[in-house]
TISEPA-904552 format. One record per residue (C-alpha): residue number from 1; x, y, z. Coordinates in Angstrom, 3 decimals. Layout:
<r><nr>NUM</nr><X>X</X><Y>Y</Y><Z>Z</Z></r>
...
***
This chain:
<r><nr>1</nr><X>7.185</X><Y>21.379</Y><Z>-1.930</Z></r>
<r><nr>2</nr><X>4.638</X><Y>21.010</Y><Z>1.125</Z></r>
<r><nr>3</nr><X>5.775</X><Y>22.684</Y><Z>4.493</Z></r>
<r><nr>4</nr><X>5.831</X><Y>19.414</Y><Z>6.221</Z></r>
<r><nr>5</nr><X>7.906</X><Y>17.529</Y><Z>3.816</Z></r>
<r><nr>6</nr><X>10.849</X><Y>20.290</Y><Z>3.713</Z></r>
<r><nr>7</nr><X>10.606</X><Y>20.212</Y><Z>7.591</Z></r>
<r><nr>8</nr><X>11.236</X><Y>16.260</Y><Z>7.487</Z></r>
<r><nr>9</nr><X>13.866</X><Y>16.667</Y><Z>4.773</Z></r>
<r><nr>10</nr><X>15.424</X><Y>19.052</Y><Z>6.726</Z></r>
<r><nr>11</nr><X>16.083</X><Y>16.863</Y><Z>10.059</Z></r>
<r><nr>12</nr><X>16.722</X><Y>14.447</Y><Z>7.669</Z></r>
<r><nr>13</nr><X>19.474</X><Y>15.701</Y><Z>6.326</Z></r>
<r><nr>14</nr><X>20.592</X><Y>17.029</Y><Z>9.709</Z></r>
<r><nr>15</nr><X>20.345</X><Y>13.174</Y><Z>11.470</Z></r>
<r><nr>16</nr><X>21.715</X><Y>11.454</Y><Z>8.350</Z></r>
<r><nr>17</nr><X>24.822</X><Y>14.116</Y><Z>7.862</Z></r>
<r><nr>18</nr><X>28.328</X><Y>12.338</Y><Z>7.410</Z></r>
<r><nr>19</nr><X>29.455</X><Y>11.749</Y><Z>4.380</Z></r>
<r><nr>20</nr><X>27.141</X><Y>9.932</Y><Z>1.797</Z></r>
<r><nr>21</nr><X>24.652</X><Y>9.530</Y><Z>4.039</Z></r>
<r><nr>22</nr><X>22.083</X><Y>11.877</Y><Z>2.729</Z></r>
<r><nr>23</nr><X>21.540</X><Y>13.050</Y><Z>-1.011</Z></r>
<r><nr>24</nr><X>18.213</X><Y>15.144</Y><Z>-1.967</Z></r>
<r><nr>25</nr><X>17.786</X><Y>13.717</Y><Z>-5.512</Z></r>
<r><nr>26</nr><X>14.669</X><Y>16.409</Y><Z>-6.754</Z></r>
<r><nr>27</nr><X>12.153</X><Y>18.208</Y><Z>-5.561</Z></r>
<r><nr>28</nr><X>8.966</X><Y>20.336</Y><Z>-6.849</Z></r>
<r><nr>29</nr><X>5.716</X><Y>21.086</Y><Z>-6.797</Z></r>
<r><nr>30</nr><X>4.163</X><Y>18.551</Y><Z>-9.287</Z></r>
<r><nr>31</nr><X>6.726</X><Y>15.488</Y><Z>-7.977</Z></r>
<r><nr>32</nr><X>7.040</X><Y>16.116</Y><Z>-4.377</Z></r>
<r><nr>33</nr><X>10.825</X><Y>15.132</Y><Z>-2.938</Z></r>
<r><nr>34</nr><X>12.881</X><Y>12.318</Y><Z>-3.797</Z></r>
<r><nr>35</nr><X>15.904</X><Y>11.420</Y><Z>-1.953</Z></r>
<r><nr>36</nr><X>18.206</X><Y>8.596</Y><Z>-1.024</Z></r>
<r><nr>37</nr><X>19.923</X><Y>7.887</Y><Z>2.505</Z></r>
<r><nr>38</nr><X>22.412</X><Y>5.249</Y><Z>3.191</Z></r>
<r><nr>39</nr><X>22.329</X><Y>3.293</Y><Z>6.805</Z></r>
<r><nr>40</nr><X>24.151</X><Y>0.381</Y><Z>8.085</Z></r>
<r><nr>41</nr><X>22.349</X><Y>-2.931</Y><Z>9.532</Z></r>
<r><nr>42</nr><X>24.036</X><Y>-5.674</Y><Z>11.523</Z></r>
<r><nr>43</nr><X>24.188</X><Y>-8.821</Y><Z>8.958</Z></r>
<r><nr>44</nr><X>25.624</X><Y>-10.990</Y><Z>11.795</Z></r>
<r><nr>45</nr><X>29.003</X><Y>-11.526</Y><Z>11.072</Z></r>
<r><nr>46</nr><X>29.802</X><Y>-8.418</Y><Z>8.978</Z></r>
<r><nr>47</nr><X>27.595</X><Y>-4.856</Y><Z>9.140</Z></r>
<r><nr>48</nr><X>25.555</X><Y>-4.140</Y><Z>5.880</Z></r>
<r><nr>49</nr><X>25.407</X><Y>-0.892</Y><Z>3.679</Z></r>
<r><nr>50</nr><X>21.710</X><Y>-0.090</Y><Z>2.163</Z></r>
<r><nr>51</nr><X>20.737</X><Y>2.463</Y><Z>-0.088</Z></r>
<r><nr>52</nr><X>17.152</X><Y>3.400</Y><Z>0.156</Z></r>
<r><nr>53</nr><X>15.977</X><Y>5.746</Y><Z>-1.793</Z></r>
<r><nr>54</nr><X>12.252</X><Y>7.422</Y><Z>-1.186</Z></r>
<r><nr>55</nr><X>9.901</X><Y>9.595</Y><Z>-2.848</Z></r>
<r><nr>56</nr><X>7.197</X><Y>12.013</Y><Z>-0.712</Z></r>
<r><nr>57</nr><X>4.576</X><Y>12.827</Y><Z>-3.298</Z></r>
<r><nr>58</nr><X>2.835</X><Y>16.081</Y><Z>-2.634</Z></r>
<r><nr>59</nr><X>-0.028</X><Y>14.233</Y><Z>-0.991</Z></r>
<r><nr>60</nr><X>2.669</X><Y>13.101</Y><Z>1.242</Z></r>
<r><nr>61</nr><X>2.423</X><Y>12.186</Y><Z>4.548</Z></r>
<r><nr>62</nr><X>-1.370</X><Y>11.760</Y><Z>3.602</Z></r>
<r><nr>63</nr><X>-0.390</X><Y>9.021</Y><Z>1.681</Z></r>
<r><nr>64</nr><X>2.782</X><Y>5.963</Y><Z>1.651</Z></r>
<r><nr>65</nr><X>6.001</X><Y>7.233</Y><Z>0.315</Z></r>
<r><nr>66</nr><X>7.427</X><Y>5.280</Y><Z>-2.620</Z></r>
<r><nr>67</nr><X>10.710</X><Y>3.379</Y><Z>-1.597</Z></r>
<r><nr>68</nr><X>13.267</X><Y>1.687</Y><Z>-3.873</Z></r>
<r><nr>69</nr><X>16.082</X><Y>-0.475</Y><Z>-1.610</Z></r>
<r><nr>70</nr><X>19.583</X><Y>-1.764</Y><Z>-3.036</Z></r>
<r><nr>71</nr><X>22.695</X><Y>-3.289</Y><Z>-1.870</Z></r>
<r><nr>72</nr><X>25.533</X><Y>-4.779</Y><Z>-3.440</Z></r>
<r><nr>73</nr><X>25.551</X><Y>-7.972</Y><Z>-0.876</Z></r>
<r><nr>74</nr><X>21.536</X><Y>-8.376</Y><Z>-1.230</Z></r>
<r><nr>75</nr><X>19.996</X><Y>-10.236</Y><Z>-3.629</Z></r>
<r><nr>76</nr><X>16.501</X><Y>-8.694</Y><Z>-5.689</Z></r>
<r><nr>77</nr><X>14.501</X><Y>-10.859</Y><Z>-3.637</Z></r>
<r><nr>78</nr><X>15.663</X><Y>-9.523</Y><Z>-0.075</Z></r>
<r><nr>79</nr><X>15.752</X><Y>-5.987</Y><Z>-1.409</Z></r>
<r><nr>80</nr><X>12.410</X><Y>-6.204</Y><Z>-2.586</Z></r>
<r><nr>81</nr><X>10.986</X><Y>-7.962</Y><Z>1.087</Z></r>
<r><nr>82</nr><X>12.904</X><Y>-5.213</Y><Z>3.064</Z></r>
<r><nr>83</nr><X>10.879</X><Y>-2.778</Y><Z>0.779</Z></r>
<r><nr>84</nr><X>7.535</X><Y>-4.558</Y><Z>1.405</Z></r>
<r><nr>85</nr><X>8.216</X><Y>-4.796</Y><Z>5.409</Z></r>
<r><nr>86</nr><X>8.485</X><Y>-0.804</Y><Z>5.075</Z></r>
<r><nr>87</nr><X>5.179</X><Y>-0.595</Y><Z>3.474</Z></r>
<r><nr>88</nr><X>3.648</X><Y>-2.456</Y><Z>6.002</Z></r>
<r><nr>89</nr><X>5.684</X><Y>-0.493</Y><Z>8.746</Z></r>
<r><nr>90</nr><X>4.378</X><Y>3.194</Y><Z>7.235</Z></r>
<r><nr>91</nr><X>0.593</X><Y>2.128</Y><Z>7.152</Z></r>
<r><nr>92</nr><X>0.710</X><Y>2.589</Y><Z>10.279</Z></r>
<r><nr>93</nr><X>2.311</X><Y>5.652</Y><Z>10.362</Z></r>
<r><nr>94</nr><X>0.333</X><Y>7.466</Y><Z>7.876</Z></r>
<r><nr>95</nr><X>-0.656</X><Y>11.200</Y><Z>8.223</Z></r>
<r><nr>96</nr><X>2.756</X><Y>12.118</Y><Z>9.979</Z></r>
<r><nr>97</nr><X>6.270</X><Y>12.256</Y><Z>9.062</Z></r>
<r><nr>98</nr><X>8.056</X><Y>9.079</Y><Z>9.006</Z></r>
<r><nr>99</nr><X>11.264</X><Y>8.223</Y><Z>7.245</Z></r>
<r><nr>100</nr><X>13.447</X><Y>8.546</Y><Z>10.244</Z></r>
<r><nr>101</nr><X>10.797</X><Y>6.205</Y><Z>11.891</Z></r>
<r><nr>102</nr><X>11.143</X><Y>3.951</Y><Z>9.113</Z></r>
<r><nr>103</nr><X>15.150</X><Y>3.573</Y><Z>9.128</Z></r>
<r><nr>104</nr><X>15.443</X><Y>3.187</Y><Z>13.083</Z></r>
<r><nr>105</nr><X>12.597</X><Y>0.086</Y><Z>12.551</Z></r>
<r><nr>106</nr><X>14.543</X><Y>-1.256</Y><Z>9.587</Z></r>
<r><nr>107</nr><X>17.773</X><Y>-0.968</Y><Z>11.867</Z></r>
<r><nr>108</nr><X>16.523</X><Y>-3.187</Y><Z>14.578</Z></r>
<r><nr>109</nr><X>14.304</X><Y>-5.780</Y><Z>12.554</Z></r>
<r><nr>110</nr><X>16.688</X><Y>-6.421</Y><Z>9.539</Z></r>
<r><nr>111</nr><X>17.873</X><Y>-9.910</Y><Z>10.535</Z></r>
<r><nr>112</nr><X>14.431</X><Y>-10.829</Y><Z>11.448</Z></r>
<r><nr>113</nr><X>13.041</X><Y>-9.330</Y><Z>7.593</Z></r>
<r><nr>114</nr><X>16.326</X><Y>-11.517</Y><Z>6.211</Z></r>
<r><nr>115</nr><X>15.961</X><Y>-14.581</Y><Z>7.765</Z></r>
<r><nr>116</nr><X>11.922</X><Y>-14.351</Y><Z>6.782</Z></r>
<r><nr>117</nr><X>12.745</X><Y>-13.392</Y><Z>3.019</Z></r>
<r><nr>118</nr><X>14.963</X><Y>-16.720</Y><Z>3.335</Z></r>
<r><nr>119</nr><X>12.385</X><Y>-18.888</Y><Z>4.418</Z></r>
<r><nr>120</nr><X>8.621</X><Y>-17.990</Y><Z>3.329</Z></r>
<r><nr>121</nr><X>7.133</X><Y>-20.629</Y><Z>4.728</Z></r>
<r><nr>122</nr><X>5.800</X><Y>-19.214</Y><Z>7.722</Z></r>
<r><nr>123</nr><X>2.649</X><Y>-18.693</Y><Z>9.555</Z></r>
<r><nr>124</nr><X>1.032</X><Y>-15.532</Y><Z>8.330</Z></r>
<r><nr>125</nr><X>1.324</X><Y>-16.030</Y><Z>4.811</Z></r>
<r><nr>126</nr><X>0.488</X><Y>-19.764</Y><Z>4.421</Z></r>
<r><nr>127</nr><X>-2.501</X><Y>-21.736</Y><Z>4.708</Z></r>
<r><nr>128</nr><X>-2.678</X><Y>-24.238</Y><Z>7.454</Z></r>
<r><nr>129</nr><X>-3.369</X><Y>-26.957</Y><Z>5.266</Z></r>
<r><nr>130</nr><X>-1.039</X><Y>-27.357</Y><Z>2.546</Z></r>
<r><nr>131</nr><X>1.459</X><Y>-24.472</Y><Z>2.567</Z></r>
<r><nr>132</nr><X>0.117</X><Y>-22.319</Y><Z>0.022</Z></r>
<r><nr>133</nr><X>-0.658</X><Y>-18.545</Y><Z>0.002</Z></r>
<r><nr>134</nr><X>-3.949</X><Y>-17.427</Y><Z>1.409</Z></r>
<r><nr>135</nr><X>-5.993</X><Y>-15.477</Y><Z>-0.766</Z></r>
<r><nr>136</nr><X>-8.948</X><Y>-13.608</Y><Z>0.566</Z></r>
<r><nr>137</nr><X>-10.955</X><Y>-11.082</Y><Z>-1.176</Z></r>
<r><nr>138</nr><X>-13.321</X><Y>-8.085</Y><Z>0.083</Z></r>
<r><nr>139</nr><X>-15.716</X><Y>-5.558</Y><Z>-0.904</Z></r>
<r><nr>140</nr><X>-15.404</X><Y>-2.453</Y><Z>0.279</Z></r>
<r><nr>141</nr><X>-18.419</X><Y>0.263</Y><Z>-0.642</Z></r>
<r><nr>142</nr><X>-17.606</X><Y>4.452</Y><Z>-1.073</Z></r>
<r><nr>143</nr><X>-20.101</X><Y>7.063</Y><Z>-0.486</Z></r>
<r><nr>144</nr><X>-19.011</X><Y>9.631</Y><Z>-2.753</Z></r>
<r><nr>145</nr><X>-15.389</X><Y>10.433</Y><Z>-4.618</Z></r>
<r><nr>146</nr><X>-15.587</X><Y>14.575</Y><Z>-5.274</Z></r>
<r><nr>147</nr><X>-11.920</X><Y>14.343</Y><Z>-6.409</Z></r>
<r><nr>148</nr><X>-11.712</X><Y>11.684</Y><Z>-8.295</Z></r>
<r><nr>149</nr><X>-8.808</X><Y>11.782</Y><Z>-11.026</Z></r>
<r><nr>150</nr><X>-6.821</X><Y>12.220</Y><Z>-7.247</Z></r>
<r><nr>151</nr><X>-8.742</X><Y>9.484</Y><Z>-5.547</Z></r>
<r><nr>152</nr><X>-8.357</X><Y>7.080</Y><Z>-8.050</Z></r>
<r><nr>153</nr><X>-4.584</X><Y>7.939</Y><Z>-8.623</Z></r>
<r><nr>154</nr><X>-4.187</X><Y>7.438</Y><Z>-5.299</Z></r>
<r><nr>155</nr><X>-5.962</X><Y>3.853</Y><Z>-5.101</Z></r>
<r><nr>156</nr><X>-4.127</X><Y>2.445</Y><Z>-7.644</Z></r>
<r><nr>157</nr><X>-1.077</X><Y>3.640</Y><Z>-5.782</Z></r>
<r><nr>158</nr><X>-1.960</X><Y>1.845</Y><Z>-2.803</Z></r>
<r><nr>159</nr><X>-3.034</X><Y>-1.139</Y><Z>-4.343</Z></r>
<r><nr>160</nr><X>0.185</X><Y>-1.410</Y><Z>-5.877</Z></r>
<r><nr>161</nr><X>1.950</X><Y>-1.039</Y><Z>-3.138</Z></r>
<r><nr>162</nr><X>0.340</X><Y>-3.752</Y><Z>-1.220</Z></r>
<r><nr>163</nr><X>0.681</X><Y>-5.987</Y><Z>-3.746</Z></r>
<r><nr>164</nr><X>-2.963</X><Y>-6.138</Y><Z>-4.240</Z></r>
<r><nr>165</nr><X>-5.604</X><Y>-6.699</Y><Z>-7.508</Z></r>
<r><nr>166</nr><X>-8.800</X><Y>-6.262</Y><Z>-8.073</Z></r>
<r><nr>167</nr><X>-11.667</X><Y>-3.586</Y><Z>-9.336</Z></r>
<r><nr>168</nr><X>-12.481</X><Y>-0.350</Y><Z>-8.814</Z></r>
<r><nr>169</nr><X>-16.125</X><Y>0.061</Y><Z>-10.156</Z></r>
<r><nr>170</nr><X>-17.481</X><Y>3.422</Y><Z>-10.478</Z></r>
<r><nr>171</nr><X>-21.297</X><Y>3.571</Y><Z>-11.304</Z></r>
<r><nr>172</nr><X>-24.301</X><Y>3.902</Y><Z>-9.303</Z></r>
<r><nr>173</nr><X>-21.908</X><Y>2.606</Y><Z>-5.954</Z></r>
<r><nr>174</nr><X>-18.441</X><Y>2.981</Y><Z>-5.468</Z></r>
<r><nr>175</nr><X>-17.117</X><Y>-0.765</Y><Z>-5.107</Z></r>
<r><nr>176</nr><X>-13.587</X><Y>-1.728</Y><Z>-4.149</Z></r>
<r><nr>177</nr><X>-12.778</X><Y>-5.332</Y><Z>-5.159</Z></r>
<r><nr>178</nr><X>-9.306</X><Y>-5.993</Y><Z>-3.389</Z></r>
<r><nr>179</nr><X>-7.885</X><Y>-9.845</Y><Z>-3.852</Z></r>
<r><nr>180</nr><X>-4.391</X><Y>-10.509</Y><Z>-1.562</Z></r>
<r><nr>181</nr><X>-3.203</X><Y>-11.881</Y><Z>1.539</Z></r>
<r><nr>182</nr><X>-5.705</X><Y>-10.806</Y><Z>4.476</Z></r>
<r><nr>183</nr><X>-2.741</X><Y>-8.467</Y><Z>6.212</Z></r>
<r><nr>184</nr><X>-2.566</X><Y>-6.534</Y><Z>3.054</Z></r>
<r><nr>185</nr><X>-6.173</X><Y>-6.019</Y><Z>2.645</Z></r>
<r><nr>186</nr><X>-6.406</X><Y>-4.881</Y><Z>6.341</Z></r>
<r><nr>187</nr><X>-3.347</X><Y>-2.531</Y><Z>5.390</Z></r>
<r><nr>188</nr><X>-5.039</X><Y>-0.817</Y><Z>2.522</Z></r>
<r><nr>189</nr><X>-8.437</X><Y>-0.876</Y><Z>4.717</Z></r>
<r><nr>190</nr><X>-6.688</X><Y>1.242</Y><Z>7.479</Z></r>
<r><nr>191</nr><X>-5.005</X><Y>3.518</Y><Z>5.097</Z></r>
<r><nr>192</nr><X>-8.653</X><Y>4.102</Y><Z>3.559</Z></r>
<r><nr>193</nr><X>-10.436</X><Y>5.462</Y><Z>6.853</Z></r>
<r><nr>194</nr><X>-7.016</X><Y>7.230</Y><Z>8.134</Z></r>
<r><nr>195</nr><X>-5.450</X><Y>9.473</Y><Z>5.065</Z></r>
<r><nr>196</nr><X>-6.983</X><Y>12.020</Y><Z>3.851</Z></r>
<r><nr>197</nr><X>-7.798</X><Y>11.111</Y><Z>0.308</Z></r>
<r><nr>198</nr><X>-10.552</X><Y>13.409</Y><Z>-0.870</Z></r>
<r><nr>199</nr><X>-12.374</X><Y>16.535</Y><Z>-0.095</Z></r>
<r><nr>200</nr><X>-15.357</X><Y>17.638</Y><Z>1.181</Z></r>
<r><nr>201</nr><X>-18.119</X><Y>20.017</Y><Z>0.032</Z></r>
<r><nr>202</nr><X>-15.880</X><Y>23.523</Y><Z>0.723</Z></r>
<r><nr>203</nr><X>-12.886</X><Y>21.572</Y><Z>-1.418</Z></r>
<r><nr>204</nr><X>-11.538</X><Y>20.837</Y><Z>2.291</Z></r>
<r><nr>205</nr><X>-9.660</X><Y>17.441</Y><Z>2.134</Z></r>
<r><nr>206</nr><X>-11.308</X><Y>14.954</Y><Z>4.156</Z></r>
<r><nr>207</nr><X>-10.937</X><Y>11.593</Y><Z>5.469</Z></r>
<r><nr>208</nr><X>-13.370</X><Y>8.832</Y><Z>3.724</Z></r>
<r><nr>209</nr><X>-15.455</X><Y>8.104</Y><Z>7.133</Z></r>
<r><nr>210</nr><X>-18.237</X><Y>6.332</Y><Z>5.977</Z></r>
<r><nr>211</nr><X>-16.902</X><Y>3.476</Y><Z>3.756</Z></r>
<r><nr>212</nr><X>-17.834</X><Y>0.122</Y><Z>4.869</Z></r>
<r><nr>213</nr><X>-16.459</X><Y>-3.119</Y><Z>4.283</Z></r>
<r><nr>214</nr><X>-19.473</X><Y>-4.893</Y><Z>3.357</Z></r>
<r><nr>215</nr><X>-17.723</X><Y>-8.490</Y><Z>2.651</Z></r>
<r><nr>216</nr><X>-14.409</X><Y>-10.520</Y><Z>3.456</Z></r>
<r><nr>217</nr><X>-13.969</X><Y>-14.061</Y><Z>2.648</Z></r>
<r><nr>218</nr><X>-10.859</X><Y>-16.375</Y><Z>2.192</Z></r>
<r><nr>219</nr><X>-11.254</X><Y>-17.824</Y><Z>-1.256</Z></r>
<r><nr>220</nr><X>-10.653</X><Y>-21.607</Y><Z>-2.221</Z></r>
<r><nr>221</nr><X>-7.181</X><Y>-22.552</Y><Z>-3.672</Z></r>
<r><nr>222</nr><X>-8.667</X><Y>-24.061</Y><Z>-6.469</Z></r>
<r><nr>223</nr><X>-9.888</X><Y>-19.746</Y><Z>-7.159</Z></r>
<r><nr>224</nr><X>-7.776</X><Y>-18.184</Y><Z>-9.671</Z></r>
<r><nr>225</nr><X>-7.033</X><Y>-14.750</Y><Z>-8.553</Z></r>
<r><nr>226</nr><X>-7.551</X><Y>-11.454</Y><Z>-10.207</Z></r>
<r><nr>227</nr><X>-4.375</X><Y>-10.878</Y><Z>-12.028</Z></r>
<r><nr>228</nr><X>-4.404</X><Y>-7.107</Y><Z>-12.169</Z></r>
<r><nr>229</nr><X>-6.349</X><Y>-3.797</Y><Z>-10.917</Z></r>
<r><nr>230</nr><X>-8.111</X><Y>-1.677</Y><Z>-12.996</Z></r>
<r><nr>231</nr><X>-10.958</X><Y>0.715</Y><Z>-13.224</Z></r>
<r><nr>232</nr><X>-14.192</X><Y>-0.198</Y><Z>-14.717</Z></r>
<r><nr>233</nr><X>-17.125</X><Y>2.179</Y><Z>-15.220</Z></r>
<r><nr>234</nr><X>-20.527</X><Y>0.439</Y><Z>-15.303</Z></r>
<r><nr>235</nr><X>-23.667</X><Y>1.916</Y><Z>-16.475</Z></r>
<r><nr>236</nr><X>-26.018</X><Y>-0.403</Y><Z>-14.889</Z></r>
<r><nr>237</nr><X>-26.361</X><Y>-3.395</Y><Z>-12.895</Z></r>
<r><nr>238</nr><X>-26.271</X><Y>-6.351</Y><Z>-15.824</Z></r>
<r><nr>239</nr><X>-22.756</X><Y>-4.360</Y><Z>-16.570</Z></r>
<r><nr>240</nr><X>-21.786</X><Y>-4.890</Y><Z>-12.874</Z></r>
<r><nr>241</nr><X>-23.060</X><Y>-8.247</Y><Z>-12.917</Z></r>
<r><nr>242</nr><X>-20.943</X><Y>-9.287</Y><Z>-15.658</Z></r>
<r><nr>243</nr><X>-17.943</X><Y>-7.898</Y><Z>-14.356</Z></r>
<r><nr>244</nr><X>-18.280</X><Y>-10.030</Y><Z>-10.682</Z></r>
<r><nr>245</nr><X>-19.335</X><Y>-13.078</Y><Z>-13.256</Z></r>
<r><nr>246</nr><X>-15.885</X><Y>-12.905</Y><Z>-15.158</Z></r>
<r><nr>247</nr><X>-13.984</X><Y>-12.698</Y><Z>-11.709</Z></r>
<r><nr>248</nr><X>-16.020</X><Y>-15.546</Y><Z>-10.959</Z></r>
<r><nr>249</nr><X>-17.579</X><Y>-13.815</Y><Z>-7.960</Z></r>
<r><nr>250</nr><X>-20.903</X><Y>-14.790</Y><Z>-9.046</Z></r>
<r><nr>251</nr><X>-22.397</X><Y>-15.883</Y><Z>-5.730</Z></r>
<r><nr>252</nr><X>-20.721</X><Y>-12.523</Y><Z>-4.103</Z></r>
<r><nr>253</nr><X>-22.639</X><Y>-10.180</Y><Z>-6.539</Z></r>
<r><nr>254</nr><X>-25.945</X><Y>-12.128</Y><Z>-5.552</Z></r>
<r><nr>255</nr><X>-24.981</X><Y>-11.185</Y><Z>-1.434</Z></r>
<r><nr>256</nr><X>-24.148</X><Y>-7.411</Y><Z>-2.796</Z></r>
<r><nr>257</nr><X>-27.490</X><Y>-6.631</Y><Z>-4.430</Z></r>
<r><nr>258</nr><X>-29.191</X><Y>-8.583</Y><Z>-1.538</Z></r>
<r><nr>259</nr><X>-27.083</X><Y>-5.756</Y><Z>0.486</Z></r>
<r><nr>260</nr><X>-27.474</X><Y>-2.643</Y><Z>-1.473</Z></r>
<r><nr>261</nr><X>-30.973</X><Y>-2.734</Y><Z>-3.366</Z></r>
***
């Protein structure tokens, strides 16, 4: 286990110390740390007892934490949008220890992640028009991957966690194809140029500085979206030009080679 995640687990389990507050569930070298921590939110009329339980991977805090919420007077759906609003909380928070930071912003924006779970319908996920979800997509363009069994691992993550699909084509460039709500793809964009997610020529790990995002566009509702990510290697550009034809990205592939050849 990394220095910097026993040192967190440690004033953890020092801040979080009466009884059932804090349990360490594992830890090691290959998983990282997993451990759970109960708090208490104000529901209104009565206070609320939630069990969140995290994992620090060993890339950890160079990358988001895993986080798993329950609580016997929450339903799914509320557990799961708590555990999406701490996503979106830790993006920016990446590179530095963060739990404790997590919990005291959980504490004093429950009612307002309730009340929002409760009613979707609101501004930043909905189109002006006719209430349905945005969906944008971008490109984003790598200069190199030296570690990439980590790299990729560690995109997939991400994506995941943000609820995002797409493509991650590895051939002659290094193309990200992210599909999502625009505050999701802006999350993953700033977790791309702040962690520390490969490594450089002296096996040094390294922040990716030069990746550019070379397109964003808000797609059309009659667009069916990607319905997964996955990797795809491509040997040459007809390859790559099928795969942006059968995400019927035609048009976009056209603006890329305009872009890159």
């Amino acid at each position: 286990m990394a220095e910097a995640v026993a040192e967190e687990i440690s004033a953890l389990s020092a801040i979080y110390c009466d009884k059932d507050e804090f349990e360490l569930l594992e830890t090691s070298d290959t998983v990282g740390a997993i451990f759970r921590i109960q708090i208490a939110v104000d529901g209104g009329s009565e206070r609320i007892l939630l069990k969140l339980q995290f994992h620090l991977p060993i890339e950890y805090p160079s990358c988001l934490p895993d986080i798993s919420v329950s609580c016997e007077r929450l339903t799914r759906k509320q557990c799961l949008a708590i555990k999406h609003a701490l996503l979106e909380k830790a993006t920016l928070l990446i590179s530095g220890p963060m739990v404790h930071e997590l919990i005291v912003w959980l504490q004093h924006n429950f009612t307002a992640i309730n009340e929002k779970s409760a009613n979707p319908r609101t501004p930043d996920c909905q189109s002006e028009q006719g209430g349905h979800a945005e969906l944008w997509t971008a490109l984003l363009l790598l200069d190199h991957m030296r570690a990439k069994s980590k790299y990729m691992k560690t995109i997939e993550k991400w994506t995941s966690d943000l609820g995002l699909t797409g493509r991650l084509f590895m051939g002659k460039w290094i193309l990200i194809l992210l599909q999502g709500r625009k505050r999701n793809i802006k999350d993953y964009v700033i977790l791309q140029k702040t962690s520390k997610v490969d490594v450089d020529s002296s096996g040094k790990k390294c922040k990716e500085k030069m990746m550019q995002v070379l397109r964003e566009i808000q797609m059309p509702s009659s667009y069916q979206q990607i319905p997964t990510f996955e990797i795809k290697d491509y040997s040459s550009q007809e390859d790559l030009k099928k795969e942006f034809e059968l995400a019927g990205l035609s048009e976009l592939y056209l603006e890329l080679v305009h872009m890159l050849v």
